[in-house]
C-alpha positions in Angstrom: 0.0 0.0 0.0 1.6 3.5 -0.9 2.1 6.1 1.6 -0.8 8.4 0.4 -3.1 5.7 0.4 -3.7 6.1 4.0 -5.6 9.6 3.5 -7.6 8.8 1.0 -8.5 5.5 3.3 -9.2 7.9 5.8 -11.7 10.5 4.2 -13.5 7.1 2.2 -14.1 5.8 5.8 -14.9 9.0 7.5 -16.9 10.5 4.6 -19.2 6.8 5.0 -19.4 7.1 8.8 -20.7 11.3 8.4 -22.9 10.0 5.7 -24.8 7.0 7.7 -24.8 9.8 10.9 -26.8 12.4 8.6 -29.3 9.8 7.4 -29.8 7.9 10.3 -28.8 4.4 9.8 -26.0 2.0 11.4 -23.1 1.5 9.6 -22.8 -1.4 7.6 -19.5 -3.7 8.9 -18.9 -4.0 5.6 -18.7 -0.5 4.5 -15.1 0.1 6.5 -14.3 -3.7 6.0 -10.5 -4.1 4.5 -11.6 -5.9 1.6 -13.5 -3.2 0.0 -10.1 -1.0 -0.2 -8.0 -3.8 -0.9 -5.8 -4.1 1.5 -4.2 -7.4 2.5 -5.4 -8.6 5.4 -1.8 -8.8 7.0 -1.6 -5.6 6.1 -4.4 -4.2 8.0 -3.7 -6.7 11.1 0.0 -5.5 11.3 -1.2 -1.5 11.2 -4.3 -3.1 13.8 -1.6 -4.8 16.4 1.1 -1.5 16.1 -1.7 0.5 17.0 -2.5 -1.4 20.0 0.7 -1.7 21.1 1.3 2.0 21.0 -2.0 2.7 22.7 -1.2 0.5 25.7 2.2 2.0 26.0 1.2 5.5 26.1 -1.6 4.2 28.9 1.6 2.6 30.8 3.6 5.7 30.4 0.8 7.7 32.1 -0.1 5.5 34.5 4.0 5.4 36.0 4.4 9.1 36.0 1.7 9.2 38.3 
């Protein structure tokens, strides 16, 4: 996946999400599902796991500074 891809992944998911919040309805899970972009699986469970990871080490950081 190339580098700008991930802002126009970005505005296609967000631009779905604001349009199912103006009409109403629930999102469908396949609206912001990998597979309609494209993108490997591996790919999206790599960017998934890094993201935790960092999440859980900010929380640690914050939590031992206290």
């Amino acid at each position: 996946m190339a580098k700008d891809d991930y802002f126009k992944l970005v505005y296609a998911i967000l631009t779905e999400l604001y349009e199912c919040k103006k009409s109403g309805t629930k999102v469908p899970p396949d609206a912001i599902h990998p597979v309609r972009f494209g993108i490997p699986v591996s790919y999206w469970l790599d960017w998934t796991i890094v993201n935790k990871v960092d999440r859980r080490r900010e929380k640690n950081q914050k939590s031992s500074s206290n």
